[in-house]
N, C-alpha and C positions, 0 to 999 in steps of 0.2 A: 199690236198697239194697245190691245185691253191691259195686255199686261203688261205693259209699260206703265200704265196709267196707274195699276192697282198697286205697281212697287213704289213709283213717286208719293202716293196717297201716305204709303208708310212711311218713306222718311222723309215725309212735310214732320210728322207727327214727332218724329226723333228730331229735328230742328227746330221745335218748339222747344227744347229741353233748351235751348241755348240762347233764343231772343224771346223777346216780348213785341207785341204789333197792339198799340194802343190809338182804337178809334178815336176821331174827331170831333164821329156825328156819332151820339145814340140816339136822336129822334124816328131815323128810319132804318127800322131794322132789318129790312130788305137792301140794303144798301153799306154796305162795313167799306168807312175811307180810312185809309190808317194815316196818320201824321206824325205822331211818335213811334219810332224803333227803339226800343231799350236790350241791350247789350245786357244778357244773366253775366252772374260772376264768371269771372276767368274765362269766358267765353269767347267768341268769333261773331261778326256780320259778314256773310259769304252773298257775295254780290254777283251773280251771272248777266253779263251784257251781252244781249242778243244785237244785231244791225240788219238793214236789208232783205228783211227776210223775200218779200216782193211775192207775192201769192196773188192770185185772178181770180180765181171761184171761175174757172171755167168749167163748164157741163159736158163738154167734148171729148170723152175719152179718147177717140181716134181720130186718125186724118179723115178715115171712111165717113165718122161723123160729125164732120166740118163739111164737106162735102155732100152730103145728106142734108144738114142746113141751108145748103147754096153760098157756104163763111167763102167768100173770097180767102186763097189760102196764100195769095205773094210765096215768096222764098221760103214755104214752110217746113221747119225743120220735121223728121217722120215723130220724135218726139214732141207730145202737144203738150200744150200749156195746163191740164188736166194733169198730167203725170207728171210735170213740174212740183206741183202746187202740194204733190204726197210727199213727195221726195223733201219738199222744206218742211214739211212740217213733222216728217218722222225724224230728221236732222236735227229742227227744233228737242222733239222728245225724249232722243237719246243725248244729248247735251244737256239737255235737264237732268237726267238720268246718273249721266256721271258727275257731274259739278255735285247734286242735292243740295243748291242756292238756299237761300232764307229768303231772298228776292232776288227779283229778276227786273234788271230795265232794255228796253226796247231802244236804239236811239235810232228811230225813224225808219221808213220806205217800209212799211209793211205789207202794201200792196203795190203793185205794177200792172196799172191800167192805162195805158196811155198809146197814143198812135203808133208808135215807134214798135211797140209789143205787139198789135192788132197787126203789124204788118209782116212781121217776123216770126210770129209765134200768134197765131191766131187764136183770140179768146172768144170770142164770139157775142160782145156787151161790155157795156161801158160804164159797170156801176162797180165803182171805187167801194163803197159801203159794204158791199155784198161782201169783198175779199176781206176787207177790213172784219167784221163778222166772223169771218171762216177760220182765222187767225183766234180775235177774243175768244169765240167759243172754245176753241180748243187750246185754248192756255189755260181758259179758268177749270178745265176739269182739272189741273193739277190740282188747287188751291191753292196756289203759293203766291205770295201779293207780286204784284207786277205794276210796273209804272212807267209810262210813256215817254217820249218826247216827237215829234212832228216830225218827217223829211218832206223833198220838196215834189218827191213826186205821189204823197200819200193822198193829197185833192185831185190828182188827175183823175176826170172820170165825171159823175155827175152829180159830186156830192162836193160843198167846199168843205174848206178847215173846220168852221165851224161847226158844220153838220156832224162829222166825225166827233171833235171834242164831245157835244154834246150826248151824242152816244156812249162814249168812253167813259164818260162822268157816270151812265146807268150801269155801270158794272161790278158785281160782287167784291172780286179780288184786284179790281185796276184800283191803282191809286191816283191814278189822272184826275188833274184840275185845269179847268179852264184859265185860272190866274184874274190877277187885276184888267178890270175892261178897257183902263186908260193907257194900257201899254200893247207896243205890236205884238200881236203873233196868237196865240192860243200854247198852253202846257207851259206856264212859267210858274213856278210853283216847288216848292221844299219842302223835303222831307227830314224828319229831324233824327239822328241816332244817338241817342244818348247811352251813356255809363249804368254800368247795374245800381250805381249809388244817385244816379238822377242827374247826373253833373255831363254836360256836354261831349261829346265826340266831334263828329261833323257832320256836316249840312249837305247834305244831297240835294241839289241843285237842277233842276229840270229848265232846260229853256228852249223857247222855236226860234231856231236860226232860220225860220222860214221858208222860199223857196227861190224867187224869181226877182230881181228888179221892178220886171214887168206886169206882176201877177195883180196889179189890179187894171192897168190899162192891155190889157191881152193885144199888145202888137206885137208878140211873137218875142222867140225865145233871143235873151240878150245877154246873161249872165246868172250868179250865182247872188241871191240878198245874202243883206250880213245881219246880225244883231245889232239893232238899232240903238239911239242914243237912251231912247227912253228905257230901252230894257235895263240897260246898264248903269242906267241911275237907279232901277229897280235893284238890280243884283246887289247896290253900296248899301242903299237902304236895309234892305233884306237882310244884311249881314250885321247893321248895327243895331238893328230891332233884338236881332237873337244875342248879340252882346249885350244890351240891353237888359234884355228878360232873366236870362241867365247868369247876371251878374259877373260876367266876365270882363277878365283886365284886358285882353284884346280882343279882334276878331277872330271867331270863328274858324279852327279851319275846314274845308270845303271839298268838295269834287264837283266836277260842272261836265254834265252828261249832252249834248248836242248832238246834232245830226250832221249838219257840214263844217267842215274844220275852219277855224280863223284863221287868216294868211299866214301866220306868223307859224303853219305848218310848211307853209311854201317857203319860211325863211330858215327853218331848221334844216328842210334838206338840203338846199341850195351850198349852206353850212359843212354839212356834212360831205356832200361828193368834192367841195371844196376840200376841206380835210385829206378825201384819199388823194385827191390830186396833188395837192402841195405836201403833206405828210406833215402839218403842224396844227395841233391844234389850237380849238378857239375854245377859250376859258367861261363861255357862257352855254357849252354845248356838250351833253354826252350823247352818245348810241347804245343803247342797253343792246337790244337783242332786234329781229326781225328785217323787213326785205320791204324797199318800194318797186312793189310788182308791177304797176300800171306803165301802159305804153310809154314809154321816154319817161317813167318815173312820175309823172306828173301827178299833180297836186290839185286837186277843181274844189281850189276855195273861193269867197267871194271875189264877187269883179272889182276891178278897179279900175275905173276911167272915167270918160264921160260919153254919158249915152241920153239921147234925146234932150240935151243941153243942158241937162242935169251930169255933179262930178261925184262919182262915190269912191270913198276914200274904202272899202271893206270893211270898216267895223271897227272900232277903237277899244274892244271888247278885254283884248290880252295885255292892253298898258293897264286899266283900270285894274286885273288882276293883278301885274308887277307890283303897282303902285298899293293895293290893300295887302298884300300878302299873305291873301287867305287861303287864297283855293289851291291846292297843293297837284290838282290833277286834272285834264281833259279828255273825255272818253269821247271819237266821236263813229260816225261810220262813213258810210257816201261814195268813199272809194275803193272798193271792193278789194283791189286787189295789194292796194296799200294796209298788209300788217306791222306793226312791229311798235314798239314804246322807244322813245326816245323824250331828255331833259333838256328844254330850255328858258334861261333864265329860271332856272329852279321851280320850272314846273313840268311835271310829266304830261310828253306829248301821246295819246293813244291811238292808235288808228287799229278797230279791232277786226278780227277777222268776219266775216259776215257770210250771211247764209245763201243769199243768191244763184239759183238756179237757170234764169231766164232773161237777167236784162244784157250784163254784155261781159266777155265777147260774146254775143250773139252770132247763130244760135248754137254754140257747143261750148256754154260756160258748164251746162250741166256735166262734162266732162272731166272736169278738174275739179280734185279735193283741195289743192292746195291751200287758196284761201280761206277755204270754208271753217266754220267754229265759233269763237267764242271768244270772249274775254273772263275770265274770275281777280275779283275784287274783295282783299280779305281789311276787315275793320278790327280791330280786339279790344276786350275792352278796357279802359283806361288806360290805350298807347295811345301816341298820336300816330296818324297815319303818317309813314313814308312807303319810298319803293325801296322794296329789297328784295334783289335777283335770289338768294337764298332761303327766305324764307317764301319768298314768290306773293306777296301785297297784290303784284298782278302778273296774272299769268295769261298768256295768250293761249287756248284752247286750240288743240287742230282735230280736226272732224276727220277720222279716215273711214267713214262707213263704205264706201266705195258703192253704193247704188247704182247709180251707171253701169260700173261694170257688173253688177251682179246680175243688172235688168236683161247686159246684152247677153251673160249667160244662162239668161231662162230662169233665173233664179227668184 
């Protein structure tokens, strides 16, 4: 792993030949937030999306030593949640390794601390922060800027959203913002990539899609929240400020990095197994490339109904894109086993591959490469973004390091 680290150190340094990373803040110099990305001439912004990575900071190398604690071990897999937590994060380091990003975004569930895992995969503690830690620490030895977004299970544990943010804010190389205080969520917040000549690219877009309906009156689990109204009167705003500033004849165009997908992933595929079944197509809908892996395909975006006599409609997040016709793309993660890019209404749908060792199927997800990986995200500079299967804009990463099998051969 040193040497993993020592070969990233070098081609952070040959990645600099090709962006600029222009701080926010010079007041504290223990502290570099980057806000502008500047694109050198004829150059590339190589973007790597991490998802899911789910790490414990469990202390328990063995089952012997969950047992030696008195860890009630339920259904324990003989694989413990200790040897999870390498396995993601040496996953993490050789995907760094091969991409050589200029940045890297996270979109959420970094950690997996939650009852469901205690009872499957015994950790042995319930502090969400600790893993969350185990992760920053060992991202910022790369030094390659790195920037957040929430999932819904990253406050399970004893620490809320805000706890996290707030930590995430004291970090070298994260680019995490807390956001405006008057809107829901924590990590709403843009990153700007401009042209080697200072003239706009697009807006990297961070927002928390949150977690739970429930998650302030804790009556137990009832569905999936959405992006709320006020976020997305933030996101119009947001985009006419930088029209604005930059003197531009329209809006911006955008990428919007999330954690749970907006319904309107649930109406793409719905779309699509339509398609194979009647064999005609629908003129607002392509399938580039990839597979909905998850049980019966499904899609766990936000809820919609009505629940404690409150109606939620999921999120009216993806008209207000239609309608600006900014954001050219959706990166999100959440369902692990749902990879693939597909276009609707002319925006790309992503669901990336994600790194997940331990949440489910539980417990012998660690067994399957299949989903595991990456996303890469290429910017150039003075194109505008689209997707192009040929020159690969975005490209789905597959991880075949096969650990699992190399752990059961002793290797």
């Amino acid at each position: 792993m040193k040497k993993i680290i020592t070969i990233l150190l070098a081609l952070t340094l040959l990645c600099s030949l090709f962006v600029f990373f222009t701080a926010c803040n010079d007041t504290d110099d223990d502290k570099v937030v980057f806000d502008n990305i500047t694109i050198k001439a004829d150059g590339e912004l190589k973007i790597l999306q991490l998802t899911d990575i789910h790490l414990t900071a469990s202390e328990y190398e063995t089952v012997a030593d969950l047992r030696a604690a008195g860890i009630n071990l339920g259904p324990v897999s003989n694989i413990t949640a200790w040897q999870r937590d390498r396995w993601a994060l040496r996953t993490v380091g050789e995907l760094i390794e091969e991409a050589q990003p200029d940045l890297i975004i996270v979109t959420g569930d970094l950690v997996y601390v939650n009852p469901f895992t205690q009872f499957l995969t015994p950790i042995g503690h319930t502090d969400n922060l600790k893993a969350i830690k185990l992760f920053a620490e060992y991202i910022e030895t790369f030094c390659i800027p790195w920037a957040v977004t929430l999932g819904n299970h990253d406050h399970e544990g004893d620490y809320t959203r805000e706890q996290i943010a707030d930590y995430l804010c004291t970090l070298e190389y994260c680019i995490f913002q807390k956001g405006p205080d008057d809107i829901t969520g924590f990590g709403n917040y843009i990153i700007n990539v401009l042209n080697s000549d200072g003239t706009y690219n697009t807006a990297l877009i961070m927002m928390d899609s949150n977690s739970y309906i429930n998650a302030d009156d804790h009556t137990g689990s009832s569905g999936y929240d959405r992006i709320h109204e006020n976020q997305i009167q933030w996101y119009e705003e947001s985009l006419n400020n930088i029209k604005s500033k930059y003197s531009l004849n329209v809006l911006p165009a955008s990428l919007l990095f999330i954690h749970i997908p907006v319904t309107e992933y649930n109406t793409a595929k719905l779309i699509y197994f339509e398609e194979i079944r009647s064999g005609i197509d629908n003129p607002d809908f392509t399938f580039h490339e990839g597979v909905f892996g998850e049980n019966n395909a499904a899609t766990c975006t936000p809820f919609v109904g009505t629940y404690n006599g409150n109606y939620y409609d999921g999120g009216k997040i993806f008209d207000k894109i239609v309608e600006l016709g900014s954001t050219k793309g959706i990166f999100v993660g959440h369902d692990h086993a749902n990879n693939l890019i597909m276009e609707y209404m002319g925006v790309q749908l992503v669901y990336s591959k994600s790194i997940d060792y331990i949440a489910y199927p539980a417990p012998d997800i660690c067994k399957n490469d299949n989903f595991r990986g990456g996303t890469e995200i290429i910017l150039k500079d003075k194109q505008a973004f689209v997707y192009n299967s040929d020159t690969q804009t975005i490209k789905l990463i597959n991880y075949t390091g096969g650990l699992y099998a190399a752990y059961k051969a002793g290797n």
